[in-house]
N, C-alpha and C positions, 0 to 999 in steps of 0.2 A: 587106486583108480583115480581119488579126486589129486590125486599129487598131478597124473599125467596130464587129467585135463588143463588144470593151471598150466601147466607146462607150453600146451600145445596153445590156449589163450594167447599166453605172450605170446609166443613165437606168429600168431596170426597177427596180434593187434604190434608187434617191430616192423612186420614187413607190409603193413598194410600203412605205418608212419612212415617206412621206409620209399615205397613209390610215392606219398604224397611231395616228398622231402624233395624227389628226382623230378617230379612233375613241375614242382614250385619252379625249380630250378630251370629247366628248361622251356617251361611257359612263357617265360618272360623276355622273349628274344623277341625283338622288333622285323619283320618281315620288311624289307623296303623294297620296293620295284625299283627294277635300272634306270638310272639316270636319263632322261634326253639329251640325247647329242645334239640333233638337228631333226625337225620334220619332213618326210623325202615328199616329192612331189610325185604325182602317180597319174594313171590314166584307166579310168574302167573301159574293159576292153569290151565291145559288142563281138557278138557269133564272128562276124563273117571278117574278124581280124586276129582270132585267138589261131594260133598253130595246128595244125591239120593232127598233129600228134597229143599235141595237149587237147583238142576235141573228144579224139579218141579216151583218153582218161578218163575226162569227164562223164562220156557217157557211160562208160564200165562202173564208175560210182556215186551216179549222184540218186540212186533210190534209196540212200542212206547218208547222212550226217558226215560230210570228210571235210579237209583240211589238206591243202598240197600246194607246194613249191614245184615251178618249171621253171628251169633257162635254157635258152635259145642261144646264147654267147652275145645276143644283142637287147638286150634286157632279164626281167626277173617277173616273173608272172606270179601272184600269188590267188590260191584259189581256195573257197570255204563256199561249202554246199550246204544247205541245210534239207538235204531228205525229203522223199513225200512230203506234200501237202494234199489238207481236204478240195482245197479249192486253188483257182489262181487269185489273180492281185496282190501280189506279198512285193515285197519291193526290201531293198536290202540298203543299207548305209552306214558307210564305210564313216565309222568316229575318228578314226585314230589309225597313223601309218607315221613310225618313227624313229629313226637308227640313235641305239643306245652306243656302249662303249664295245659290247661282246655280241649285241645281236639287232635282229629288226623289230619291233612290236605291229603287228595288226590286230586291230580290234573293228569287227563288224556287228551289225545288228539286222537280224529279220525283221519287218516292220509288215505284220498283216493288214490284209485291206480294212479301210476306216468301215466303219459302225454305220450300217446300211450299205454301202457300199458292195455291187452285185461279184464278188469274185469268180460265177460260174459253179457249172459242178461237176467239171473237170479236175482231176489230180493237176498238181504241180511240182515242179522239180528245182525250186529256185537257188540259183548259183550266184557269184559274182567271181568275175574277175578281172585283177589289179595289175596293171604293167607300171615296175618304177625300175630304175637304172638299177643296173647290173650289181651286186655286192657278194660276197661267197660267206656273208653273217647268216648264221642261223634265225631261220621266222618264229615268234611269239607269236601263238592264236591266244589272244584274251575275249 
């Protein structure tokens, strides 16, 4: 019986050096984000100039967290909702909009109303959305 246990020891404590050995191994790869190409120039779009179809989208989902590409054949709208809120005042700001080699990067921020600041005590739905020239690259939400 103490033969097996030894036995079954090793064979835990090979394969338990053996994922360290694989782990070691593949841990060490550097992640790097894509390249910029060029910074695109953009335009945030108010209500009453976003497309009667892309409205419709918006409104089917912004009581939840999304993320969505429209073209129109005369631009490229990009869109990122962030869901319910408790209150209003949230304001949104657009960091980052940037065509790499393979795709576009958008990066936005929620920005809640400042510290005192009365946001009401109304739910909010806050969205933005991004008109920049036409490209058929795939969007990065970061």
């Amino acid at each position: 019986m103490g033969r097996i246990w030894k036995g079954k020891t090793v064979l835990i404590a090979a394969l338990f050096l053996w994922v360290l050995v694989v782990r070691g191994l593949t841990g060490c790869t550097q992640n790097t984000a894509p390249e910029k190409v060029r910074d695109l120039e953009f335009t945030v779009v108010g209500d009453e100039e976003v497309p009667e179809e892309l409205k419709n989208i918006i409104a089917e989902k912004k009581t939840a967290p999304f993320k969505l590409t429209y073209s129109n054949g005369q631009g490229l709208y990009i869109v990122q909702g962030y869901g319910e809120q408790e209150t209003g005042g949230c304001s949104i700001a657009v960091r980052q909009l940037y065509l790499t080699e393979d795709s576009i990067v958008f990066d936005a921020e929620l920005i809640g109303p400042e510290e005192g600041e009365d946001g009401g005590t109304e739910k909010s739905f806050p969205y933005i959305v991004v008109k920049t020239e036409f490209l058929e690259n795939p969007v990065i939400f970061q």
